[in-house]
N, C-alpha and C positions, 0 to 999 in steps of 0.2 A: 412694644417692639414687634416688628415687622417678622412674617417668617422667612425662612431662607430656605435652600432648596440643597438638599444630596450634591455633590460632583459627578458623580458617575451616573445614576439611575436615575436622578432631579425630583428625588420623593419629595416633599411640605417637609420641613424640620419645624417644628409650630413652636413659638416663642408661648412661658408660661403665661395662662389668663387671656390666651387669642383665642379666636374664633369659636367666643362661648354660643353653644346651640346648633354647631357646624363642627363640632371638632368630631363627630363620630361619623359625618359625611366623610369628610377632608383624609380619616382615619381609613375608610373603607377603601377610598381612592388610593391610598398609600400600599394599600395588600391589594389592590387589582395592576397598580403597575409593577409592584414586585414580582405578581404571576407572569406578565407578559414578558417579563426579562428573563424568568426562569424554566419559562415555559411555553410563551409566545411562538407562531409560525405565521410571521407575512410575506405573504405573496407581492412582486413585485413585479412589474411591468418595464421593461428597459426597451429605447431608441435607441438602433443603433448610429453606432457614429455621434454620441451625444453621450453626455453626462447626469447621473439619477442622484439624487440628495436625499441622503437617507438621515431624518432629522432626530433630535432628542430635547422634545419641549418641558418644562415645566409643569409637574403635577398633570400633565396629559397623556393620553393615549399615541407614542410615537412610533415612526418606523423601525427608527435606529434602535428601541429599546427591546425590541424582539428577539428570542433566541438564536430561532431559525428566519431566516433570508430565501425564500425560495423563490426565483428566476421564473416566470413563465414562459412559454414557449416563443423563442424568438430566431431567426439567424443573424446573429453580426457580421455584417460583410465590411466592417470599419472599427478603429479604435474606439471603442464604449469606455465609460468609468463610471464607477459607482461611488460614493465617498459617504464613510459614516465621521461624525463631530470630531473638532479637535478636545483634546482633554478630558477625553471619559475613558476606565478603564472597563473592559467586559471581552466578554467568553461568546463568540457567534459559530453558527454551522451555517452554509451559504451552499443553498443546496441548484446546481447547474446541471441538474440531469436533463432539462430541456431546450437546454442553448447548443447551437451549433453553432461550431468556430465560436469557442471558447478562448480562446489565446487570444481573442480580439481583446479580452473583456480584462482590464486592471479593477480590484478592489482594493482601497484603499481610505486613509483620513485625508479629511482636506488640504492639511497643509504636509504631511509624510508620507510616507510611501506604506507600500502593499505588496498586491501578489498579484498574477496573473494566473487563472483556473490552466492545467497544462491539459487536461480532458472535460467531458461530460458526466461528468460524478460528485462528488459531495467531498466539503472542503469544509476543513477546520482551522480555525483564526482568533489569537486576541486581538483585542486594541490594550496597549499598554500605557495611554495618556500622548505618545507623540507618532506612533507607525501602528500598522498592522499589521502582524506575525503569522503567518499559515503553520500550521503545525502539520508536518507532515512523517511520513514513517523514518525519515532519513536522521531527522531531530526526535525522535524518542528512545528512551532507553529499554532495557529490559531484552530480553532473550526471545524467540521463537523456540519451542520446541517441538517433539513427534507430537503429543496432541494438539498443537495448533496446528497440523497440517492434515488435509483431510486424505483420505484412501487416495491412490491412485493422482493426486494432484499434481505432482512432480513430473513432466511430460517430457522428454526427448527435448524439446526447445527452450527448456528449463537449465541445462547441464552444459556449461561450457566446455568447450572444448580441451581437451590435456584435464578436466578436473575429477575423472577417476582415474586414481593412481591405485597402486597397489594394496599398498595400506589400505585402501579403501573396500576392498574385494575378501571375501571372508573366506577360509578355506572353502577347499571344494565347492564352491558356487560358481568355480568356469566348467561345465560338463559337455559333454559330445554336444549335446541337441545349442549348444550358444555357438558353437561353432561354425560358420558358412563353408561349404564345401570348397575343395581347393585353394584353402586360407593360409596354411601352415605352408612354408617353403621353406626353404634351405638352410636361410637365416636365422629362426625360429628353432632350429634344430641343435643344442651343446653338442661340441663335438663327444664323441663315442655316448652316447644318449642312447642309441638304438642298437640293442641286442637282439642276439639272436634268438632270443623266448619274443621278441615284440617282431620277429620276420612271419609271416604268414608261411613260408616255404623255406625250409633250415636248409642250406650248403656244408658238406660236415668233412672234413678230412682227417681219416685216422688208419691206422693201422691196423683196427678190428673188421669185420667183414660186418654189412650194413645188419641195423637191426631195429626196430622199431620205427618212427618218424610218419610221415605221411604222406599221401601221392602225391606227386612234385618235389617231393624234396631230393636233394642232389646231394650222393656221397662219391667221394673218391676214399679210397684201401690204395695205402702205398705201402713198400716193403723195405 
Protein backbone atom coordinates (compact mmCIF):
# COMPACT_ATOMS: atom_id res chain seq x y z
CA UNK A 1 0.00 0.00 0.00
CA UNK A 2 0.87 3.26 -1.11
CA UNK A 3 1.33 6.14 1.46
CA UNK A 4 -1.05 8.98 1.47
CA UNK A 5 -0.56 12.31 2.65
CA UNK A 6 -2.13 14.70 5.79
CA UNK A 7 -5.23 17.14 4.45
CA UNK A 8 -3.92 20.05 5.94
CA UNK A 9 0.02 20.08 6.35
CA UNK A 10 0.44 16.95 3.42
CA UNK A 11 2.84 15.12 6.07
CA UNK A 12 3.68 11.08 4.49
CA UNK A 13 0.88 9.05 6.42
CA UNK A 14 3.38 5.68 5.53
CA UNK A 15 1.24 2.60 5.08
CA UNK A 16 2.55 -0.52 7.45
CA UNK A 17 5.91 -2.34 5.84
CA UNK A 18 6.74 0.80 3.33
CA UNK A 19 9.64 2.45 2.86
CA UNK A 20 11.84 -0.10 4.61
CA UNK A 21 15.36 1.77 5.07
CA UNK A 22 13.85 5.31 4.36
CA UNK A 23 11.15 5.38 6.85
CA UNK A 24 13.57 7.37 9.43
CA UNK A 25 14.39 9.75 6.45
CA UNK A 26 10.65 10.14 5.40
CA UNK A 27 10.12 10.39 9.42
CA UNK A 28 12.59 13.39 9.83
CA UNK A 29 10.91 15.12 6.93
CA UNK A 30 7.68 14.73 8.56
CA UNK A 31 9.10 16.85 12.07
CA UNK A 32 10.84 19.38 9.54
CA UNK A 33 7.62 20.29 7.98
CA UNK A 34 5.76 20.20 11.17
CA UNK A 35 8.31 22.94 12.36
CA UNK A 36 7.68 25.13 9.29
CA UNK A 37 3.88 25.17 9.97
CA UNK A 38 4.50 25.95 13.55
CA UNK A 39 7.24 27.95 13.29
CA UNK A 40 8.17 28.89 9.69
CA UNK A 41 8.73 32.68 8.44
CA UNK A 42 8.62 33.25 4.41
CA UNK A 43 9.33 35.90 2.97
CA UNK A 44 7.53 36.75 -0.11
CA UNK A 45 7.87 38.76 -2.97
CA UNK A 46 4.64 40.18 -4.66
CA UNK A 47 3.84 42.13 -8.47
CA UNK A 48 1.81 44.37 -8.28
CA UNK A 49 -1.31 44.37 -10.12
CA UNK A 50 -0.74 40.48 -10.24
CA UNK A 51 -1.48 37.53 -8.40
CA UNK A 52 1.14 35.31 -5.99
CA UNK A 53 0.45 31.46 -5.36
CA UNK A 54 1.18 30.48 -2.18
CA UNK A 55 1.44 26.59 -2.73
CA UNK A 56 1.16 23.41 -0.16
CA UNK A 57 3.07 20.44 -1.82
CA UNK A 58 3.43 16.95 -0.71
CA UNK A 59 6.00 15.90 1.92
CA UNK A 60 7.78 19.15 0.72
CA UNK A 61 9.10 22.19 1.83
CA UNK A 62 6.16 24.90 0.79
CA UNK A 63 5.11 28.45 0.99
CA UNK A 64 1.62 28.00 2.08
CA UNK A 65 2.89 25.77 4.81
CA UNK A 66 4.67 28.53 6.83
CA UNK A 67 3.44 30.29 9.87
CA UNK A 68 4.43 33.69 9.03
CA UNK A 69 3.90 35.26 5.44
CA UNK A 70 5.96 38.32 5.39
CA UNK A 71 5.46 40.73 2.32
CA UNK A 72 8.72 42.29 1.22
CA UNK A 73 9.06 45.74 0.37
CA UNK A 74 6.79 46.73 -2.28
CA UNK A 75 4.15 49.56 -3.40
CA UNK A 76 0.83 48.39 -4.90
CA UNK A 77 -0.33 50.86 -7.13
CA UNK A 78 -3.11 48.14 -8.49
CA UNK A 79 -5.27 45.29 -7.17
CA UNK A 80 -2.58 42.40 -5.91
CA UNK A 81 -3.84 39.02 -4.59
CA UNK A 82 -2.34 36.55 -2.85
CA UNK A 83 -4.02 32.99 -2.59
CA UNK A 84 -3.09 30.10 -0.21
CA UNK A 85 -4.71 26.18 -1.28
CA UNK A 86 -8.28 25.24 -1.40
CA UNK A 87 -9.09 22.73 1.42
CA UNK A 88 -6.32 23.05 4.08
CA UNK A 89 -7.27 24.15 7.56
CA UNK A 90 -4.30 26.40 9.34
CA UNK A 91 -3.46 29.41 11.60
CA UNK A 92 -1.20 32.32 9.50
CA UNK A 93 0.34 35.88 10.59
CA UNK A 94 0.78 37.83 7.10
CA UNK A 95 3.09 40.29 8.22
CA UNK A 96 2.56 43.94 5.78
CA UNK A 97 4.70 46.18 7.63
CA UNK A 98 6.44 46.85 4.15
CA UNK A 99 3.76 47.39 1.64
CA UNK A 100 2.41 50.54 0.71
CA UNK A 101 -1.17 50.94 -0.29
CA UNK A 102 -2.02 47.92 1.51
CA UNK A 103 -5.83 48.09 0.63
CA UNK A 104 -4.60 47.31 -2.92
CA UNK A 105 -3.57 43.77 -1.60
CA UNK A 106 -6.76 40.83 -1.11
CA UNK A 107 -5.49 37.63 0.75
CA UNK A 108 -7.38 35.07 0.18
CA UNK A 109 -8.03 30.86 -0.84
CA UNK A 110 -8.32 30.28 -4.48
CA UNK A 111 -11.57 29.55 -4.80
CA UNK A 112 -13.25 31.93 -1.33
CA UNK A 113 -12.62 34.79 -0.12
CA UNK A 114 -10.31 36.72 2.37
CA UNK A 115 -9.49 40.01 3.58
CA UNK A 116 -7.91 43.00 2.47
CA UNK A 117 -4.71 44.39 4.99
CA UNK A 118 -6.85 47.92 6.05
CA UNK A 119 -3.01 49.28 7.05
CA UNK A 120 0.71 48.47 7.21
CA UNK A 121 0.96 46.27 10.22
CA UNK A 122 0.46 42.58 10.89
CA UNK A 123 -2.57 40.54 10.30
CA UNK A 124 -3.89 37.50 11.86
CA UNK A 125 -5.93 34.76 9.54
CA UNK A 126 -7.20 31.10 9.55
CA UNK A 127 -8.04 29.20 6.53
CA UNK A 128 -10.89 27.01 7.70
CA UNK A 129 -11.07 24.46 4.44
CA UNK A 130 -13.22 27.08 2.19
CA UNK A 131 -12.44 31.12 3.17
CA UNK A 132 -9.87 32.99 4.94
CA UNK A 133 -10.93 34.58 8.27
CA UNK A 134 -8.81 37.68 9.53
CA UNK A 135 -9.01 37.82 13.14
CA UNK A 136 -9.25 40.83 14.19
CA UNK A 137 -9.77 42.93 17.56
CA UNK A 138 -13.52 43.57 16.70
CA UNK A 139 -14.08 39.47 16.53
CA UNK A 140 -12.40 38.57 19.98
CA UNK A 141 -13.63 38.33 23.25
CA UNK A 142 -12.55 39.05 26.56
CA UNK A 143 -12.30 42.49 28.36
CA UNK A 144 -9.57 45.41 28.29
CA UNK A 145 -8.71 46.48 31.51
CA UNK A 146 -6.57 49.33 33.61
CA UNK A 147 -3.48 47.20 33.18
CA UNK A 148 -3.69 46.70 29.72
CA UNK A 149 -3.54 50.26 29.21
CA UNK A 150 -0.39 51.93 29.52
CA UNK A 151 0.32 55.33 31.62
CA UNK A 152 -0.78 58.34 29.93
CA UNK A 153 -2.14 56.44 26.66
CA UNK A 154 -5.61 57.67 26.77
CA UNK A 155 -5.00 61.11 24.68
CA UNK A 156 -7.54 63.98 24.33
CA UNK A 157 -8.39 62.24 20.62
CA UNK A 158 -9.17 59.26 22.38
CA UNK A 159 -12.52 60.67 24.23
CA UNK A 160 -15.50 61.33 22.24
CA UNK A 161 -17.33 63.84 22.57
CA UNK A 162 -20.51 64.02 25.34
CA UNK A 163 -18.50 60.82 26.85
CA UNK A 164 -17.61 62.25 30.23
CA UNK A 165 -20.57 62.61 32.08
CA UNK A 166 -20.92 63.08 35.50
CA UNK A 167 -21.06 59.87 36.86
CA UNK A 168 -17.81 59.81 35.47
CA UNK A 169 -16.01 62.67 37.37
CA UNK A 170 -15.28 61.73 41.07
CA UNK A 171 -15.93 64.07 43.76
CA UNK A 172 -13.76 67.08 44.02
CA UNK A 173 -11.77 66.47 40.90
CA UNK A 174 -13.25 69.80 39.10
CA UNK A 175 -10.96 72.34 41.29
CA UNK A 176 -10.10 76.15 40.51
CA UNK A 177 -6.90 75.41 38.43
CA UNK A 178 -9.56 72.99 35.72
CA UNK A 179 -11.30 76.01 35.34
CA UNK A 180 -10.52 78.47 32.23
CA UNK A 181 -10.96 81.92 33.18
CA UNK A 182 -14.31 83.80 32.41
CA UNK A 183 -15.99 80.18 31.85
CA UNK A 184 -18.77 80.19 34.46
CA UNK A 185 -21.76 82.59 33.36
CA UNK A 186 -24.93 83.19 34.42
CA UNK A 187 -26.32 80.05 33.31
CA UNK A 188 -23.95 78.06 35.40
CA UNK A 189 -25.15 79.90 38.23
CA UNK A 190 -28.55 77.99 40.62
CA UNK A 191 -30.56 80.64 41.44
CA UNK A 192 -29.73 81.95 45.12
CA UNK A 193 -26.29 79.92 44.98
CA UNK A 194 -24.51 82.98 45.84
CA UNK A 195 -24.35 84.35 49.31
CA UNK A 196 -23.23 86.87 50.91
CA UNK A 197 -20.16 84.95 52.75
CA UNK A 198 -19.10 84.02 48.75
CA UNK A 199 -19.50 88.25 47.96
CA UNK A 200 -15.89 89.68 48.25
CA UNK A 201 -17.53 93.16 49.44
CA UNK A 202 -20.93 92.51 52.00
CA UNK A 203 -23.94 95.15 51.31
CA UNK A 204 -25.67 94.91 54.79
CA UNK A 205 -28.91 96.69 55.91
CA UNK A 206 -29.79 96.89 59.43
CA UNK A 207 -30.73 98.84 62.14
CA UNK A 208 -27.59 98.54 64.28
CA UNK A 209 -24.93 101.14 63.59
CA UNK A 210 -21.95 99.41 61.34
CA UNK A 211 -19.56 97.23 62.86
CA UNK A 212 -16.98 94.89 61.87
CA UNK A 213 -16.85 94.00 57.84
CA UNK A 214 -14.13 95.26 55.51
CA UNK A 215 -13.11 98.25 53.24
CA UNK A 216 -15.70 98.45 50.64
CA UNK A 217 -18.14 97.00 52.28
CA UNK A 218 -21.45 98.88 52.15
CA UNK A 219 -23.97 99.29 55.14
CA UNK A 220 -27.14 101.24 55.41
CA UNK A 221 -28.61 101.92 59.53
CA UNK A 222 -32.21 102.62 59.07
CA UNK A 223 -34.63 103.50 61.87
Amino acid sequence: MASTYSSDLKLELMATGENAGTWGTKTNTNLELVQQAIAGVQSISLSSGSTTTLVMSNASISTARNMVIKFATITLSGATTVTIPDSIEKFYIFDCTLITNPTNLTIKTVSGTGFSPNDSKIFAAYADGTNLNEISLDTLGGNIGTTQIADDAVTNAKVADDAIQTAQLADNAVQTVNISNANISTAKIADNAVTADKLQRKFTISTSSPSGGSDGDIWFKYS
